[in-house]
C-alpha positions as CSV (number, residue, x, y, z in Angstrom):
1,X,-102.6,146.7,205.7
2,X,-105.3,146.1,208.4
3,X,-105.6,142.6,210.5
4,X,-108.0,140.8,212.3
5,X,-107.9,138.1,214.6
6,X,-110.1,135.3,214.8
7,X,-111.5,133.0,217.7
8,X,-112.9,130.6,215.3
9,X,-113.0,131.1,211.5
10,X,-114.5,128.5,208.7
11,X,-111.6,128.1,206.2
12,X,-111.7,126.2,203.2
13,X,-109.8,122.9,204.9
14,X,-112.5,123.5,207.9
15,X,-112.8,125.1,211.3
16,X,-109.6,126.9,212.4
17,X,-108.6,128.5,215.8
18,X,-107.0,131.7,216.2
19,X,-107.2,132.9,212.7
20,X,-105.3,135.7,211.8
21,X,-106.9,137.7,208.4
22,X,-104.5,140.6,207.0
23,X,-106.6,142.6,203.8
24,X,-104.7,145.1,201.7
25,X,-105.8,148.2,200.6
26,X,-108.4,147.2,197.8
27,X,-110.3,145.1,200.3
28,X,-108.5,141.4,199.3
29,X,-107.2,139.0,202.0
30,X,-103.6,139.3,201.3
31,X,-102.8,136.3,204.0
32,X,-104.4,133.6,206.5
33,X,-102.5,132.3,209.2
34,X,-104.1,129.9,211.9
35,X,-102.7,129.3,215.7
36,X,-101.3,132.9,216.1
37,X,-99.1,133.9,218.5
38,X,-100.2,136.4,220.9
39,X,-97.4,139.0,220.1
40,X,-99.0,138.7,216.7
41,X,-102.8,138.4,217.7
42,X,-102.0,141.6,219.9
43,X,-101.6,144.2,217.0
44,X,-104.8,142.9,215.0
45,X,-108.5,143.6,215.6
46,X,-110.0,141.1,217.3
47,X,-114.0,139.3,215.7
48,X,-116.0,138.9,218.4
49,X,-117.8,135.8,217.6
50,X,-117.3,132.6,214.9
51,X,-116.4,134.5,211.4
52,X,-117.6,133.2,208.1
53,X,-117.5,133.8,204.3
54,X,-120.7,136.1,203.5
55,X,-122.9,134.2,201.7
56,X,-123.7,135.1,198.0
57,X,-127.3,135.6,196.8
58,X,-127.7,134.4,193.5
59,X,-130.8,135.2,192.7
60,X,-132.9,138.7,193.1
61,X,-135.7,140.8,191.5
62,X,-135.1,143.9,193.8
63,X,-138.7,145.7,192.5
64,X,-140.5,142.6,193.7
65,X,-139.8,143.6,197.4
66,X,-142.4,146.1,197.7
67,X,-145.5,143.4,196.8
68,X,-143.7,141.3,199.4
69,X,-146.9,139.9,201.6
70,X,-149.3,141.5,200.2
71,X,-150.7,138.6,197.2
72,X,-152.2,136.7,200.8
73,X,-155.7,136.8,199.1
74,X,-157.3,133.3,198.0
75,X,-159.4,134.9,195.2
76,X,-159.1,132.7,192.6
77,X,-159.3,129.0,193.4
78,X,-156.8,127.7,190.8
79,X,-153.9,130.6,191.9
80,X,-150.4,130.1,191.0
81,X,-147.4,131.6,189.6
82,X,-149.6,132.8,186.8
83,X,-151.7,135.0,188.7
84,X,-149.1,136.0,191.2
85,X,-147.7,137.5,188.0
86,X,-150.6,139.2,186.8
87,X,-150.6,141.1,190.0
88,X,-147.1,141.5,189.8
89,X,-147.6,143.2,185.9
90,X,-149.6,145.9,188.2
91,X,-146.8,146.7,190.5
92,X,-144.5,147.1,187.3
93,X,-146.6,150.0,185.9
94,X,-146.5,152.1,188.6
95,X,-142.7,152.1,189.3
96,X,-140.3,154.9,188.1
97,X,-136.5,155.0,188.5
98,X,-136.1,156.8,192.0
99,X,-138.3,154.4,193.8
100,X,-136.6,151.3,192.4
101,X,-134.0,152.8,193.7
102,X,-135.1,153.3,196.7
103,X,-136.7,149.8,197.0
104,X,-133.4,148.3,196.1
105,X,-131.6,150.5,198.4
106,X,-134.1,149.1,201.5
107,X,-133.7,145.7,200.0
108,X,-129.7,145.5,199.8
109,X,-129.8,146.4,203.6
110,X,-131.6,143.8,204.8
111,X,-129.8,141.8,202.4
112,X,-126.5,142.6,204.0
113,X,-128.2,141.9,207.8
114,X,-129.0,138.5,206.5
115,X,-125.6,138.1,206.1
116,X,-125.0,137.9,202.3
117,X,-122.7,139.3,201.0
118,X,-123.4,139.9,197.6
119,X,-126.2,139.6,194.9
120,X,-127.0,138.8,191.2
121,X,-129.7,141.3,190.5
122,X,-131.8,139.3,187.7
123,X,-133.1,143.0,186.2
124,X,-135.6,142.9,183.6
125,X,-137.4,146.5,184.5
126,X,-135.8,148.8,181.7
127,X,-138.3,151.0,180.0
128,X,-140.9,153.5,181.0
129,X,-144.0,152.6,181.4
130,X,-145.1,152.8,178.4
131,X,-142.2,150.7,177.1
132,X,-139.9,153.3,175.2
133,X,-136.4,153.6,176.6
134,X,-135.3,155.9,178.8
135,X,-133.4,158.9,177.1
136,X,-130.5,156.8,179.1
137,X,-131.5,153.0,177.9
138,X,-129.7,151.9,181.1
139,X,-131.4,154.1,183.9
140,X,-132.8,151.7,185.6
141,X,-129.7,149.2,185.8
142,X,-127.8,152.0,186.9
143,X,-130.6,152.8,189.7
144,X,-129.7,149.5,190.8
145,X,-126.0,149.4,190.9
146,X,-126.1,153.0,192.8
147,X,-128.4,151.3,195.2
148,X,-125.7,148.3,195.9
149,X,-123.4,151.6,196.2
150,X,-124.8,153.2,198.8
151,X,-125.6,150.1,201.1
152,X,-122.1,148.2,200.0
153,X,-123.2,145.1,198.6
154,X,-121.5,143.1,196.1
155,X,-123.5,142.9,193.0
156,X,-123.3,140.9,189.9
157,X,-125.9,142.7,187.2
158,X,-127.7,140.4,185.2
159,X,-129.6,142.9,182.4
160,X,-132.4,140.4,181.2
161,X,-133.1,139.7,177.6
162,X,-136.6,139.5,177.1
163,X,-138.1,139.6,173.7
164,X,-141.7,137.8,173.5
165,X,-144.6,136.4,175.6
166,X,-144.3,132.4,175.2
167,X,-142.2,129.9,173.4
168,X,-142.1,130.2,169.5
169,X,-141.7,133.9,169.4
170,X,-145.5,134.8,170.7
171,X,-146.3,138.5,170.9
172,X,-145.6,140.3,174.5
173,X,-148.2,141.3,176.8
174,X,-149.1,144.9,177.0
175,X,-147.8,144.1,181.0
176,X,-144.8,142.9,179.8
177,X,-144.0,145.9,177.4
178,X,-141.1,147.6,180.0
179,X,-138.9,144.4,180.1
180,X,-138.8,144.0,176.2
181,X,-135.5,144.4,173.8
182,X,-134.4,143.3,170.6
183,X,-130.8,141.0,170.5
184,X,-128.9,144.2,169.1
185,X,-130.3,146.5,171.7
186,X,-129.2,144.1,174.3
187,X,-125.8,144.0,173.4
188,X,-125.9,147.9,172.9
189,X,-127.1,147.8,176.9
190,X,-124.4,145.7,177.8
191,X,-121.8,147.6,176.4
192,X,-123.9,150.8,178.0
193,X,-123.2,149.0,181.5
194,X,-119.5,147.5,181.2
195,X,-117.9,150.8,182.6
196,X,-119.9,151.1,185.3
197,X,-119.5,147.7,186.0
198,X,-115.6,147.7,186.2
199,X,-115.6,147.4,189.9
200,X,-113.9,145.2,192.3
201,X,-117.2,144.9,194.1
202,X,-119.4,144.6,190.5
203,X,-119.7,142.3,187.9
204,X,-121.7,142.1,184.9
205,X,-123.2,139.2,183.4
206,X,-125.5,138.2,180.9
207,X,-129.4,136.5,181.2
208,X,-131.9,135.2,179.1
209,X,-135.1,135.8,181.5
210,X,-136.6,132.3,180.2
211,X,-136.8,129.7,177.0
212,X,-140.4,131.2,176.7
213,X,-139.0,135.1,176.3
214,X,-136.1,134.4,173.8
215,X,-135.7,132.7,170.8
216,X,-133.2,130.5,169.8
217,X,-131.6,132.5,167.3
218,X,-131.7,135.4,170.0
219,X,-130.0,133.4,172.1
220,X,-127.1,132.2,169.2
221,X,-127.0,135.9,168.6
222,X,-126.0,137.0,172.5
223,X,-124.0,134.3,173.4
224,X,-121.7,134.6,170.8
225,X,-121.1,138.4,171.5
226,X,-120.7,137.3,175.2
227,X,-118.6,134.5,175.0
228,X,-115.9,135.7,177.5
229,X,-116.3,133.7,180.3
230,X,-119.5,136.1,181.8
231,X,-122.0,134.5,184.0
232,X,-125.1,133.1,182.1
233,X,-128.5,132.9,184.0
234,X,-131.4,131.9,183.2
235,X,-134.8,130.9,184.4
236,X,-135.7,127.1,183.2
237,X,-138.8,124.3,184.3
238,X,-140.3,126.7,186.9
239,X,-143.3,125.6,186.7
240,X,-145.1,122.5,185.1
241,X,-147.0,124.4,182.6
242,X,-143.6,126.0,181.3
243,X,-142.6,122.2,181.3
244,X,-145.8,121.1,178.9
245,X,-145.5,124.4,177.0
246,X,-142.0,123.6,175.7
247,X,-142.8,120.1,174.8
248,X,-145.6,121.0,172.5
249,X,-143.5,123.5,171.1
250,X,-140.5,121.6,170.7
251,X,-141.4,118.5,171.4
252,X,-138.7,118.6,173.8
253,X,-138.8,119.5,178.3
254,X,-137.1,122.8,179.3
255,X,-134.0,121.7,180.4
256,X,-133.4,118.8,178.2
257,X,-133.9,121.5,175.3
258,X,-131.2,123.1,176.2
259,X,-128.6,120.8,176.9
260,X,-129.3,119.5,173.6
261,X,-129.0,123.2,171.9
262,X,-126.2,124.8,173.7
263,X,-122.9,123.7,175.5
264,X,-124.2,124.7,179.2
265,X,-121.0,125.0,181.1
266,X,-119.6,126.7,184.8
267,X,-120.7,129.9,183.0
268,X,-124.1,129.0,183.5
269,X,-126.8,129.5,186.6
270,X,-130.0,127.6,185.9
271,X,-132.7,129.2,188.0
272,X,-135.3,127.0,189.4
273,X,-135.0,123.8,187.4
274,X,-137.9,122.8,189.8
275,X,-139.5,120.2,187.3
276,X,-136.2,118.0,185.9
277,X,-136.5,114.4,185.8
278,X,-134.0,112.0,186.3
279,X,-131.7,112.3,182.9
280,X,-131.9,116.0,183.4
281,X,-130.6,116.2,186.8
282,X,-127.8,114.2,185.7
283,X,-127.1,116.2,182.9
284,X,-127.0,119.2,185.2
285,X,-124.6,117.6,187.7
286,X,-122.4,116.5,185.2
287,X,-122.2,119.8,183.2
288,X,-120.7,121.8,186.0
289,X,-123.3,124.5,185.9
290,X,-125.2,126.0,189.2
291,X,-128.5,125.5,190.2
292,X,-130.0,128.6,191.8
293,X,-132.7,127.1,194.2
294,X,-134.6,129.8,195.5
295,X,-137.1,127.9,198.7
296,X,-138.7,130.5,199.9
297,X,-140.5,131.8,196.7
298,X,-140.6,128.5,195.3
299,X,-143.0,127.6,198.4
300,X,-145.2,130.6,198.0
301,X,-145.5,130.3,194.7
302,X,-146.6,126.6,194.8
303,X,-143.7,125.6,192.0
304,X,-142.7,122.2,193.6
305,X,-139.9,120.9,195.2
306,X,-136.2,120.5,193.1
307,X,-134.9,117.1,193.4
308,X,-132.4,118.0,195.7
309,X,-130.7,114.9,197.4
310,X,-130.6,113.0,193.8
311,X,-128.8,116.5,192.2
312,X,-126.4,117.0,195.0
313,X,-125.1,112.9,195.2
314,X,-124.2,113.1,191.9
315,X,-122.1,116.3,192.8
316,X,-124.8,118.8,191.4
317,X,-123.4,122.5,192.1
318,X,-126.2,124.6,194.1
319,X,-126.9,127.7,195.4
320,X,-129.9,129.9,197.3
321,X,-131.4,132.6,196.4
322,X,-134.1,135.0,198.0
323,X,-136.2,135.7,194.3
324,X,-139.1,137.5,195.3
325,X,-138.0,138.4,198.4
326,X,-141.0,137.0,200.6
327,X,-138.0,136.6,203.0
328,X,-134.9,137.6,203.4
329,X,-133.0,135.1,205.2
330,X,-130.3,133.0,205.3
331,X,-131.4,130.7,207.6
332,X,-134.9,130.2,206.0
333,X,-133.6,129.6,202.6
334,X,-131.0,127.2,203.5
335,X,-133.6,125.5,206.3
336,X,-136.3,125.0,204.1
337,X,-134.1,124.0,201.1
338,X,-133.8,120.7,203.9
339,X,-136.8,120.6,205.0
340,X,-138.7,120.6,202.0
341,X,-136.7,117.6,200.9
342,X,-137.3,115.9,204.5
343,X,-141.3,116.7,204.0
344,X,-140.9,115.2,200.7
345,X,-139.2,111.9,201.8
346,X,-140.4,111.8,205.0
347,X,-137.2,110.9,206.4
348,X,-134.2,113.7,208.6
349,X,-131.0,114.9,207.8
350,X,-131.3,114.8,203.7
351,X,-128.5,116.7,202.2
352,X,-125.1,115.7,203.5
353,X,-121.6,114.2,202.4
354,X,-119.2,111.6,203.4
355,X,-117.5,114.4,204.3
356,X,-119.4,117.0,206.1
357,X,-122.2,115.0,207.5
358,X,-123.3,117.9,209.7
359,X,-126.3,119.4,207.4
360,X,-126.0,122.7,208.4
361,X,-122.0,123.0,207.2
362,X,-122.8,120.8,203.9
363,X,-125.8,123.1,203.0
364,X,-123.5,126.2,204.1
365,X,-120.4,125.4,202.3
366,X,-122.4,124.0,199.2
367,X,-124.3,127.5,198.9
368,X,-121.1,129.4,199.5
369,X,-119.1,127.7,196.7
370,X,-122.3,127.5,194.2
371,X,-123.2,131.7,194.6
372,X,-119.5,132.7,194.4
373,X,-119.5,130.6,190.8
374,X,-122.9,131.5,190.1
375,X,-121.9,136.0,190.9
376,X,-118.8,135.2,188.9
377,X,-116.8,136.7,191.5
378,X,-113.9,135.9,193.7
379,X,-116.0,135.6,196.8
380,X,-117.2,132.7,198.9
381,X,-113.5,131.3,201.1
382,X,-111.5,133.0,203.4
383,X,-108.6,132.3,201.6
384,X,-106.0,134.7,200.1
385,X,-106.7,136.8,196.9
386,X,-110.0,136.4,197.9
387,X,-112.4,139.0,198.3
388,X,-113.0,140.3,202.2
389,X,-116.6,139.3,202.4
390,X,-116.9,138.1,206.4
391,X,-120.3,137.3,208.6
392,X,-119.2,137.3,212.5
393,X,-122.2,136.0,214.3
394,X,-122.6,137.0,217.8
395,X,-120.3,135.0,219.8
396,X,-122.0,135.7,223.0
397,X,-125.1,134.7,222.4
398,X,-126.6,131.7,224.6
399,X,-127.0,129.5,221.3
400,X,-123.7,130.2,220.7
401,X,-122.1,128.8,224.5
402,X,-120.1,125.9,224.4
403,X,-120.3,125.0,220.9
404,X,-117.6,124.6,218.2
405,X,-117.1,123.3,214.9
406,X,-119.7,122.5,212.2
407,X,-122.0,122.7,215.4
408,X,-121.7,126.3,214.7
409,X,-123.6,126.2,211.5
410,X,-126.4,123.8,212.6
411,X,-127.4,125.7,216.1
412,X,-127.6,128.5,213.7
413,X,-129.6,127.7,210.4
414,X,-131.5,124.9,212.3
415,X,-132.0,126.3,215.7
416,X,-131.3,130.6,215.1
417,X,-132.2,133.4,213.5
418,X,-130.7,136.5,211.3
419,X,-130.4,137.9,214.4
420,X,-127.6,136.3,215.2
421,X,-125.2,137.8,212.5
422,X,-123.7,140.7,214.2
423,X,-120.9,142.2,211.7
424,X,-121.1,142.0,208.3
425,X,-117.7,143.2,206.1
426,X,-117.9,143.4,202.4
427,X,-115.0,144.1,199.9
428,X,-112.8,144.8,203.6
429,X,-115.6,147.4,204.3
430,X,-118.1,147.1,207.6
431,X,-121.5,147.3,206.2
432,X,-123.5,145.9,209.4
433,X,-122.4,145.9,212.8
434,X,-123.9,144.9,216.2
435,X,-127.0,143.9,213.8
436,X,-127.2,147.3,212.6
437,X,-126.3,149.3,208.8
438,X,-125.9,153.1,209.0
439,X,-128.4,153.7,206.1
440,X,-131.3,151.5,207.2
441,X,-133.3,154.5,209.0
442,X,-133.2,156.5,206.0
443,X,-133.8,153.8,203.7
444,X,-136.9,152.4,205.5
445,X,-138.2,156.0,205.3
446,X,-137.8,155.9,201.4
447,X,-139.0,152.8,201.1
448,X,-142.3,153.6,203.0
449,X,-142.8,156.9,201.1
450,X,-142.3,154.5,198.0
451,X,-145.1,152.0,199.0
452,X,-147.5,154.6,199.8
453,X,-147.4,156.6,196.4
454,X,-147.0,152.8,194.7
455,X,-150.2,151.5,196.1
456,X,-152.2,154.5,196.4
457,X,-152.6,154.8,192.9
């Protein structure tokens, strides 16, 4: 059994002193004790710095990291989501597995800098490029999962069903042709992917990629094989034109569609839900299921702002995540996840409790609880039976002098930087540390060979 010894440690019931952290040997917190003695504190290894539970990522596209910065060109004076994804149908037909491999690999680590901890890969890239299977239908979700192996991050798979090009059952795109299953080959995919999946640092999940790219009967059809208490993500009201695209096909708004349709539960992580009026935020709050707010992308995307203060008042579950990867940062998702609500209502300090009216622990904690339920995994408290996902930040550090307590959090997502995360443990394993992964040479080597042949076509 190893220990570790903790100056200052964010427990569940708050900031603790002198925490002592014992794993066993699958990489589980067997015990937590606060105000050790020193015979005690002696024999364990000591974390340099205020420790933390890793924060999950509940949202990724991992392919989407090598266009990352590089769709910067005002060309089209009415640019949105819709173009971004045209250009982003380009990317997709150059790709094979190795380099999505390779681009998740890069991705992971950086990832794991951040300081999360652990990721549900949204994957909808399955075919070749010309949209037959692989002789192995699951090579590229596989790709992926040996990616999370070799960098160490925690990874829920989502394989995305994806079956048509708008609402009603509309015909694919020819760009869209390597993302595209039937119900039955789904299931046959998920069943592909549950050994590999059996994994105390894996889970696997389930995803419909939007109410445009399924139908309802498809839908029925996969819940009811997956019924077995499996994550459930989703993408829903992105964008407005999603929003008046369901209601003249159903007469109905995204998320109001579906509340009325299915029994959305703690299973589910709605992705987005950037356009929900006021009944459907309340539905959402009420119905226990995560909202996966992703800031970053939604900003350079132009999707609009979620209603954040009235969701999270009414006890709305919430998480980040870091989509299209224009950033990878803790901070800057859970920063601008405030500020874009301060921008909005032109007033500070938005997104608080009663009880942690400190913004930078509410947002923290909020994030940390809503991506644990959100990966489906036991993640997100230092706590025992827990899994041993810890973020040290660097202690030393002048930011860091003479401050305690939820302080902590704010001087960091509201006055830091990634850099301060020093060590980074996942699944009682040290992934990062002194700011640094073992891998990240090699993997930034791979991924620059990767964007060279990808855009040099």
């Amino acid at each position: 059994m190893k220990s570790y010894i903790a100056e200052r440690a964010l427990l569940p019931q708050g900031w603790a002193e002198n925490v002592l952290i014992s794993l066993d040997d699958k990489g589980f917190i067997a015990d937590v004790s606060t105000g050790t003695p020193r015979d005690r504190a002696a024999a364990a290894q000591p974390l340099s710095g205020p420790v933390l539970p890793g924060m999950p990522n509940l949202h990724s596209h991992a392919f989407q990291r090598a266009m990352a910065g590089l769709t910067e060109s005002a060309l089209n004076p009415e640019d949105s989501f819709w173009t971004w994804r045209d250009l982003m149908y380009r990317l997709v037909g150059r790709l094979n597995p190795e380099q999505v491999e390779a681009i998740a690999s890069y991705l992971y680590i950086d990832m794991l800098k951040a300081g999360y901890t652990s990721v549900a890969e949204f994957h909808y890239l399955h075919h070749n490029v010309d949209g037959r299977p692989y002789a192995d239908p699951a090579e590229m979700a596989k790709r992926v999962l040996a990616a999370a192996d070799r960098t160490g991050i925690g990874i829920t798979l989502l394989p995305v069903m994806y079956a048509h090009g708008g609402f009603g059952g509309k015909e694919p795109a020819a760009g869209q042709r390597r993302f595209l299953h039937q119900a039955d080959d789904y299931l046959k995919l998920l069943q592909n992917l549950a050994a590999s999946c059996d994994h105390p640092l894996r889970r696997l999940g389930a995803c419909f990629h939007s109410l445009r790219a399924v139908t309802p009967d498809e839908m029925k059809t996969i819940l009811g094989a997956t019924d077995d208490g499996r994550p459930v993500h989703i993408h829903i009201a992105e964008q407005q034109k999603e929003v008046d695209d369901c209601l003249a096909w159903s007469g109905k708004r995204p998320i109001q569609w579906l509340y009325d349709e299915f029994a959305v539960d703690q299973r589910w992580c709605l992705i987005h839900a950037t356009h929900a009026d006021d009944q459907e935020v309340t539905r959402m709050a009420k119905s226990g299921a995560v909202v996966g707010i992703c800031p970053t992308t939604e900003a350079n995307l132009g999707d609009g702002l979620f209603p954040a203060i009235d969701y999270a008042r009414q006890g709305g579950r919430f998480g980040v995540g870091s989509d299209s990867h224009v950033s990878l940062s803790v901070v800057e998702e859970l920063r601008w996840l405030e500020y874009g609500q301060r921008l909005k209502h032109e007033r500070r300090n938005r997104l608080y409790s009663a009880a942690r009216p400190n913004i930078g622990a509410f947002l923290y904690d909020a994030c940390v609880a809503g991506g644990a339920q959100a990966v489906g995994q036991p993640v997100g408290r230092i706590a025992t039976g827990q899994r041993a996902d810890l973020v040290v930040l660097n202690g030393r550090h002048p930011l860091m002098a003479h401050i305690s307590g939820d302080d902590i959090l704010s001087r960091w997502l509201f006055g830091g930087t990634d850099r301060l995360v020093k060590d980074v443990m996942v699944g009682g394993a040290w992934v990062v540390q002194e700011g640094h992964h073992a891998e990240e040479e090699a993997a930034g080597h791979r991924f620059a060979d990767v964007i060279k042949a990808a855009f040099s076509q």
